[in-house]
C-alpha positions, 0 to 999 in steps of 0.5 A: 813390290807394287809397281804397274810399270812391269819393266821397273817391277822386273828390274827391282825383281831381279836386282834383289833376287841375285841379293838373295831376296825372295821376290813376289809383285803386283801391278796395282794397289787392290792386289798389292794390299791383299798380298801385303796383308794375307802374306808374312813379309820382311818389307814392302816396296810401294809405288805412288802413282798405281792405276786403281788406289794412290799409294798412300792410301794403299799404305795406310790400309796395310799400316793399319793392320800391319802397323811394324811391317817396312815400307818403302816408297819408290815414286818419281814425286820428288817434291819436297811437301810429297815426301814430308806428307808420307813421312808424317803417315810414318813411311819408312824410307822414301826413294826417288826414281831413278835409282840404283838398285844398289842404293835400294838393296842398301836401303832394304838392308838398314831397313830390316837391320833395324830389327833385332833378329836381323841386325848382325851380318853373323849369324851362329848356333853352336859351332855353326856360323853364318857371314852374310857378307861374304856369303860364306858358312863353315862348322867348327873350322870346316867351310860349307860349300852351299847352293844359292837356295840352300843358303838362304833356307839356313839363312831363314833358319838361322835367323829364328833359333828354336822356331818351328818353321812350316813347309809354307812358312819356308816356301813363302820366305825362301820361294815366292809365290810363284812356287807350287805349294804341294811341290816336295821341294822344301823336303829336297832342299832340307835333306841336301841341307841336313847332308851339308849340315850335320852330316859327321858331326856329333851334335844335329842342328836341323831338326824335324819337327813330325807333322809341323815341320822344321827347326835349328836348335842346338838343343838335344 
């Protein structure tokens, strides 16, 4: 989030936060633009009017380096020629203050469901499947009881099979910033995750990859 009116900022925060998305803001453009380009995203939210940089222009400086990354502009600038004027630079979507944090998580949702890799609410590997409606995991016909962060670590994982994720990859996507990189709390996570996960069953999905970190594969 780019937002300088820190209440607005804490108010979107939170309402995606309890939708499970890991969160981190800025109160103006110059270090918005930094963590937007040095951080691995899913989306941003950016507001027009910050205090050192027009919003525009804070998105053309991301868009040129990270041309794929969504953005959504969040503005009280409800005039029609200001909306076109975004669109035309290739702004994602466009939201009007006030809003309802629900229309803005729906909108965040068709957003990141334009991507292949996040298009489904069911996500399985193997006999392991994941419903992102209902919040709700099972293996085989056995339903998994997960923590708010556990879930969203499998959720991480389930969204990119096979891929070695690092410990700061992990921090980054399921934490935020916020989070002390050398804390061992990706490693806690993952045992009581692997417990949950594997633990009596033949085949083991989470694996340890020695000296990079971690990955879900049904492959031996």
């Amino acid at each position: 989030i780019i937002e300088d009116e820190k209440d607005i900022a804490s108010f979107i925060k939170k309402g995606l936060q309890a939708e499970h998305f890991a969160v981190d803001a800025a109160i103006n453009g110059k270090d918005g633009s930094y963590l937007a380009l040095t951080n691995d995203y899913d989306l941003v939210l950016l507001d027009l009017r910050l205090p050192d940089i027009y919003g525009l222009d804070v998105f053309k400086k991301v868009k040129e380096h990270k041309p794929y990354l969504p953005i959504i502009i969040l503005s009280v600038e409800n005039e029609i020629k200001k909306k076109v004027e975004a669109f035309d630079l290739g702004v994602h979507d466009y939201l009007t203050k006030p809003f309802a944090i629900e229309e803005l998580v729906a909108r965040i949702r068709a957003l990141l469901n334009r991507d292949k890799k996040l298009g489904s609410n069911n996500l399985k590997i193997a006999d392991l499947e994941m419903d992102l409606k209902t919040h709700t995991v099972k293996r085989g016909e056995q339903k998994i009881d997960l923590r708010h962060r556990e879930f969203d670590l499998l959720e991480y994982f389930m969204r990119n099979p096979g891929v070695v994720l690092t410990r700061s990859m992990i921090l980054e996507h399921v934490w935020d910033m916020n989070v002390d990189p050398f804390t061992n709390t990706v490693d806690v996570h993952m045992r009581y995750l692997r417990k949950k996960i594997d633990e009596g069953f033949n085949k083991q999905l989470l694996k340890t990859v020695h000296g990079s970190g971690y990955k879900i594969t049904d492959e031996e």
